[in-house]
C-alpha positions in Angstrom: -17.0 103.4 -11.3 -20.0 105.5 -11.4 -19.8 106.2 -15.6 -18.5 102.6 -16.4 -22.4 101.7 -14.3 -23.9 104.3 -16.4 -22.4 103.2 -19.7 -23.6 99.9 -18.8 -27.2 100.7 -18.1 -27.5 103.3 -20.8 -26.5 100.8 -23.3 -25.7 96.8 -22.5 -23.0 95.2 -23.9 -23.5 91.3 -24.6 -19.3 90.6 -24.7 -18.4 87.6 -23.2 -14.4 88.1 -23.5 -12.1 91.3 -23.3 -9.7 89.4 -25.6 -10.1 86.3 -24.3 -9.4 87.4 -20.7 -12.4 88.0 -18.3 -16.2 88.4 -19.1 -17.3 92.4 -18.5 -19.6 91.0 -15.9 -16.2 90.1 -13.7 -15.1 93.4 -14.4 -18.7 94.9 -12.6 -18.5 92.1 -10.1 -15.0 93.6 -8.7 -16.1 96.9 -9.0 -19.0 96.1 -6.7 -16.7 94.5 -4.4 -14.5 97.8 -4.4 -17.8 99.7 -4.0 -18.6 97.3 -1.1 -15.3 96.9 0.4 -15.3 100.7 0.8 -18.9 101.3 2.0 -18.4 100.1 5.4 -15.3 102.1 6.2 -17.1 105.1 5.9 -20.0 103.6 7.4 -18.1 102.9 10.7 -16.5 106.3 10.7 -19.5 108.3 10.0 -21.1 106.3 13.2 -18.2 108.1 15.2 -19.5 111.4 14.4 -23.5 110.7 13.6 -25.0 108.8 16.4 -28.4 107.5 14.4 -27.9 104.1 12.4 -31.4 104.6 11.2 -30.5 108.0 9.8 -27.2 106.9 8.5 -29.1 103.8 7.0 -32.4 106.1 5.0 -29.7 108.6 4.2 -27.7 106.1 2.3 -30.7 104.4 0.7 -31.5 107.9 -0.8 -28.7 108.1 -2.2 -29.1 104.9 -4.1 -33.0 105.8 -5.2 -31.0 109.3 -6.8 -28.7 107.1 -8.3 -30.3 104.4 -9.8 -32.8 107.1 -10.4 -31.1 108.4 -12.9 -30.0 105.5 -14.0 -33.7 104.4 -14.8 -34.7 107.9 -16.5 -31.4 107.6 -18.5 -32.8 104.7 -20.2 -36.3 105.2 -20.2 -36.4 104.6 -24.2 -34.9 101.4 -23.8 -36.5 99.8 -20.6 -40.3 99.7 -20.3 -42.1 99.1 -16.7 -42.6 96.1 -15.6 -45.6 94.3 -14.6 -47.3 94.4 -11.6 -46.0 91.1 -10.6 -42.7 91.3 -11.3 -42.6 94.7 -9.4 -44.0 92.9 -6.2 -41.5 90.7 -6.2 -38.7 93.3 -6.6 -40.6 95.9 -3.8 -40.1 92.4 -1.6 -36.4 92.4 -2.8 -35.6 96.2 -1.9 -37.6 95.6 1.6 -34.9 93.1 2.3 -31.8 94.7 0.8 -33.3 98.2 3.5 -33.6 95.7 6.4 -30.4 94.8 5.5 -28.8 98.3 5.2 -30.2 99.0 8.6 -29.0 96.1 10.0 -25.7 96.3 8.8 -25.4 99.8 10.4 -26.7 98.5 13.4 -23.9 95.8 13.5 -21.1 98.2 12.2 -22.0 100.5 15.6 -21.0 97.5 17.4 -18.0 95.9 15.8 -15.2 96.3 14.0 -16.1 96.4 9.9 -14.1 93.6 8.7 -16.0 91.2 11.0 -19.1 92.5 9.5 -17.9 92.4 5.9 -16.9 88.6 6.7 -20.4 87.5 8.1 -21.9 89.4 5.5 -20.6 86.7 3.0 -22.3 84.2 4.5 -24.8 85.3 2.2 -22.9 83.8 -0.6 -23.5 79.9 0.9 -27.0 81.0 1.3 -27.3 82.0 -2.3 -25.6 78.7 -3.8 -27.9 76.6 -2.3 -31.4 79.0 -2.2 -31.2 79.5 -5.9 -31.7 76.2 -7.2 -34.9 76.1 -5.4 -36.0 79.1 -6.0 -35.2 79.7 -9.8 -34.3 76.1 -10.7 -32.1 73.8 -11.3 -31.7 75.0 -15.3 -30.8 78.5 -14.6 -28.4 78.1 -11.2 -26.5 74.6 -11.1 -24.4 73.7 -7.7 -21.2 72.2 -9.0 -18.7 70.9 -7.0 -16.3 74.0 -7.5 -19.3 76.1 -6.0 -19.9 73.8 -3.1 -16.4 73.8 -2.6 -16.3 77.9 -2.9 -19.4 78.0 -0.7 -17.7 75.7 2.5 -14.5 78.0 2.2 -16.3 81.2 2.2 -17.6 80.0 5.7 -15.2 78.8 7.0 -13.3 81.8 6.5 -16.1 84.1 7.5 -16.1 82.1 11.2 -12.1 82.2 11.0 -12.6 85.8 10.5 -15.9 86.9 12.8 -14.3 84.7 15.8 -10.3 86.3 15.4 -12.2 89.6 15.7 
């Protein structure tokens, strides 16, 4: 997972079909989910033998500033900074995906990890209808498939959170 990332960040590929099958972005998209499907797992054990959900929470955000570290540095040629706007707006984006990490650890101390996988997609209605307003209509349309994706990610997020 880790060298398919860094192939991808060291040099982008603009593909939209793997022989007419899926885009590469799907392929990246699952991987995350993998990623994320595994993250809490571990998460929840490590809790049952390291008592700090702060310290769990900075220790993994470490790991991701090594990571995507060197990540960056790897493709320092081909990336140059950004402004000093843009990187506001991104700090403000990392201070919510930490809040988020902490919280999540927070939650995973206190019940089981499939119930906090399932209300953390209750991010995904949120996105559909935030990013409209946000970034416009032009560049994030709600179509009926999405609205329709969005109601049953929530409703099986509650099915889920309340059976647990």
């Amino acid at each position: 997972m880790t060298a398919a990332c860094s192939r991808a960040s060291i040099k982008p590929e603009h593909t939209h079909s793997l022989n007419g099958f899926l885009e590469p972005g799907i392929w990246y998209g699952l991987g995350a989910a993998i990623c994320w499907a595994i993250d809490p797992v571990l998460v929840r054990w490590g809790l049952t033998v390291f008592p700090s959900p702060l310290w769990g929470a900075v220790l993994s955000l470490a790991a991701c500033v090594g990571i995507y570290g060197l990540f960056l540095w790897l493709r320092r040629p081909l990336d140059p900074p950004p402004s000093i706007r843009i990187m506001a707006w991104q700090i403000l984006a990392g201070l919510l995906v930490a809040l988020s990490t902490w919280i999540k650890w927070l939650a995973l101390q206190l019940i089981p990890a499939a119930v906090v996988l399932a209300l953390g997609r209750l991010s995904v209605p949120l996105v559909v209808m935030l990013s409209p307003l946000v970034l416009g209509r032009s560049l994030e349309r709600i179509t009926m498939r999405l609205g329709i994706g969005a109601a049953l990610i929530t409703f099986g997020t509650l099915l889920l959170a309340y059976s647990g």
